[in-house]
Structures are given as C-alpha cells and as structure tokens.
C-alpha positions in Angstrom: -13.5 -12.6 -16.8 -11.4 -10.1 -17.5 -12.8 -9.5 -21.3 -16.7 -9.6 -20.4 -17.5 -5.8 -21.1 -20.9 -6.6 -19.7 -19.9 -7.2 -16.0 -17.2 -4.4 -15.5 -17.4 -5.7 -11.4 -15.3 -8.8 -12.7 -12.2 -6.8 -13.6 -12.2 -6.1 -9.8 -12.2 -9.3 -8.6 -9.6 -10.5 -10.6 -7.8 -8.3 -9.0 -8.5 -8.9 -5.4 -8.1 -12.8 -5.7 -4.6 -11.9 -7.0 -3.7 -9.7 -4.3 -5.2 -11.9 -1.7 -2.9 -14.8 -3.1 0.3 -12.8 -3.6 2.9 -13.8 -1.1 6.5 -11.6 -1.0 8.7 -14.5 0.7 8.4 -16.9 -2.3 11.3 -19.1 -3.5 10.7 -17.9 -7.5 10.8 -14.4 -6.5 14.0 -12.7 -5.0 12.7 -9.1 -3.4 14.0 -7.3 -0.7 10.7 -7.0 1.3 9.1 -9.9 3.2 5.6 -9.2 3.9 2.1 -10.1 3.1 0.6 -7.3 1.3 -3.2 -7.6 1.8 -2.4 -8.3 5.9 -0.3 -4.9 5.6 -2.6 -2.8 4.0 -6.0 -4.3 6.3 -3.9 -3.7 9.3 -3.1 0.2 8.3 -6.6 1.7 7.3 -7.6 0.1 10.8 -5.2 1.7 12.3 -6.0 4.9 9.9 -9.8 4.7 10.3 -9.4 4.4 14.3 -7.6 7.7 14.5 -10.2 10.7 15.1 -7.5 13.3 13.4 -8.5 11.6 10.4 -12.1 11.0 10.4 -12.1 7.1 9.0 -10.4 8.3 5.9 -8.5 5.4 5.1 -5.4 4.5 2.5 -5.5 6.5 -0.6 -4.9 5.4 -3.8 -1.2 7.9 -3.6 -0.2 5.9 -0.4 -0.7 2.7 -1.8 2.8 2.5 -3.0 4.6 2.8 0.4 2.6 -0.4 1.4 4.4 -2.1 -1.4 7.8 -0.7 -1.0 7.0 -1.4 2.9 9.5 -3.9 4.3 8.5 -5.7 6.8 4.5 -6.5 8.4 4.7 -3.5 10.8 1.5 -2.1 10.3 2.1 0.5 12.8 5.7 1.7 11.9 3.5 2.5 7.7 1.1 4.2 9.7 3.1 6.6 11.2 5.1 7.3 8.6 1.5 7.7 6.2 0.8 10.3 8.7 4.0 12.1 8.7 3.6 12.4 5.0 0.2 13.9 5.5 1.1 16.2 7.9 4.5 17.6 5.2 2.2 17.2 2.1 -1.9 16.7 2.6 -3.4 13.9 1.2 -2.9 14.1 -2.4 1.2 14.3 -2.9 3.1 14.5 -5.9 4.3 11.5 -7.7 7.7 12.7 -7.4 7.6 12.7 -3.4 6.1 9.0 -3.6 8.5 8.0 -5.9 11.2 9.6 -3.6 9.8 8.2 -0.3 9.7 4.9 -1.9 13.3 4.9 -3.2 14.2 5.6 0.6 12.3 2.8 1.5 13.8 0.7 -0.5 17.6 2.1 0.2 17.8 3.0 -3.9 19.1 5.7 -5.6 17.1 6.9 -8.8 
C-alpha cells in the first residue's frame, strides 16, 4: 500500500492502523511512559476544541511530540500544559523548545 503512487490516501492509512494498534505498556518494549497514544491525543483536541480561547483549533503538528513524551493517560494534565506553551510561545514554537519540553518530560538531560 505503501508503494502505490496512484492512491497517495493509502500512505495515510497505514499510518493510522499503526497508531491505532500501538500500545506503550508492551512486554517487548521497555519505555518509561505507559499510555495509549491514540486515547491521549483524542482525549486532548476534545478538550482543546471545547475551549472558546481557542476557537476548535486542535493539536498541531509542533505539539504532537509532548503527546508522545506524555507519561501517563491524563488528557487534562497535556492540555494544560499545551496551553501554557501557547500562551509563552504561540502556536508555532521552535524545535528547540519542543525538544527541551520534551527532555523535561521525560526527566533527560540532552
């Protein structure tokens, strides 16, 4: 599917039956978060779209790494720290301040 040139759409649902699938908490795997990914992110552009200070606007593609450095399933906890970082930095931040929120996140150092 992912090869047909024809039907560009496919590439995108490869992708979505991946993500759909992927589980953190998985006895191959040894990672530091234990959530469900696709649960996480539904859960905060609900919680996004509901808010009237942002008019529907939803997860952008720049946020989408804090939903996979995210910990835990608290949708609520990612959306108020997705809003903090649009309130310091707008809605398109550097990579650099992802990168860095994300290390926090994750307790890392660079």
């Amino acid at each position: 599917m992912l090869l047909d040139k024809e039907k560009p759409e496919n590439e995108l649902m490869v992708f979505a039956n991946a993500f759909a699938k992927y589980q953190r908490h998985n006895p191959f795997r040894r990672v530091l978060n234990k959530n469900v990914p696709l649960i996480l992110l539904m859960q905060t552009i609900k919680l996004l779209n509901n808010d009237s200070e942002y008019n529907g606007t939803g997860i952008s593609r720049l946020e989408i790494p804090l939903l996979l450095c995210w910990q835990n399933d608290n949708a609520e906890n990612l959306y108020r720290e997705i809003k903090k970082l649009r309130k310091k930095y707008g809605y398109s931040p550097s990579n650099e301040v992802i990168l860095e929120l994300c290390y926090s996140l994750l307790n890392e150092k660079r």
